[in-house]
N, C-alpha and C positions, 0 to 999 in steps of 0.2 A: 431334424435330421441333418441338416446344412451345418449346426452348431457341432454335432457330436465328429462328423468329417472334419471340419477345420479341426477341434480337437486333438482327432484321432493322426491325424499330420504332424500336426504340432509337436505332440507326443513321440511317435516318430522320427521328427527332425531333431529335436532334443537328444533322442539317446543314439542315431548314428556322429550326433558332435560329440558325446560322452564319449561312444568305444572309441573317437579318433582320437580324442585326447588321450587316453589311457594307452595307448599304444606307442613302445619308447621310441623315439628319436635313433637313427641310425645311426652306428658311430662312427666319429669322425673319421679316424687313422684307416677304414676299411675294415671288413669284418676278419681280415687274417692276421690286423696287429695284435700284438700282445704288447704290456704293458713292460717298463723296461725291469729290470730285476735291478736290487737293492746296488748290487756290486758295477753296476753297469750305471746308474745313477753315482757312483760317487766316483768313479771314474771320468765321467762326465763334466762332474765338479769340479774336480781335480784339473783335468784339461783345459777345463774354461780359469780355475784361478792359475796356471802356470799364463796363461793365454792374457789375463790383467795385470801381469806382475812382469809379463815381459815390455807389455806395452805402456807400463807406467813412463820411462822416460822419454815412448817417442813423441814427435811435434803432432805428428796427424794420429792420435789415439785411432779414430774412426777406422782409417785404411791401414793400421797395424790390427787389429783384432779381425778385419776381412781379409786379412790375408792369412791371418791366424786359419779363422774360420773354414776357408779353402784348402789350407795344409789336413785339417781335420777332417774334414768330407773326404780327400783325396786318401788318407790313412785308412777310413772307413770301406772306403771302395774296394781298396786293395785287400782287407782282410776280407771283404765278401769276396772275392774271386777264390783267395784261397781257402778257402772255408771247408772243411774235410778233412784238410792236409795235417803232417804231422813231422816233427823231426826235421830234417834235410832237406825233406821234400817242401816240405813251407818254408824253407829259408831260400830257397831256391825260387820258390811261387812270387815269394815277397817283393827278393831282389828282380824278377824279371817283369812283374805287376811294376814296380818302381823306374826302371829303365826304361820302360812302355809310357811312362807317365812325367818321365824326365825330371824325376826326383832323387836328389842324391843320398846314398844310404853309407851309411858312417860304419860297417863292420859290427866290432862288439859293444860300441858304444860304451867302454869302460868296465865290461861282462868279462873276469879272467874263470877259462875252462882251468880245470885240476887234471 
């Protein structure tokens, strides 16, 4: 009787380690990230090789790319405050999210309206 308890535990203990195993891992980013989209990935790319290719000639590589880095999160920030917007209104959003943020914004940036 003693044998089939220890057994019947055993057995037991065995398969609550199974279901724990078999049960996924929560993910990392939070259950409300989504994964980035194709275009937003290469834009990403983009930003980081304009971001190595500026800092090719400086002396301190390290503190040229984190200052990169920081202009990048600050860009990022600003387009989530204006997020909605559209036309005038986001150019508006932009420039005051940047003046807030004490970044200086360059106009058309070589953009000629018809």
């Amino acid at each position: 009787m003693k044998s089939i308890a220890t057994f019947l535990g055993a057995a037991l203990l065995c398969g609550s380690f199974a279901v724990q195993a078999q049960t996924p891992p929560p993910p990392a980013g939070g259950a409300d990230r989504k994964p980035p989209t194709p275009e937003q990935r290469e834009k990403f790319r983009g930003d980081m090789r304009a971001a190595h290719e500026a800092c090719k000639a400086a002396t301190d590589k390290r503190a040229s790319m984190t200052e990169h880095g920081k202009r990048m999160d600050q860009r990022q920030e600003i387009a989530e405050a204006c997020t909605g917007k559209r036309g005038d209104t986001l150019k508006q959003c932009y420039r005051a999210e940047a003046d807030k943020r004490g970044i200086k914004h360059h106009g058309h940036h070589g953009h000629r309206r018809s």
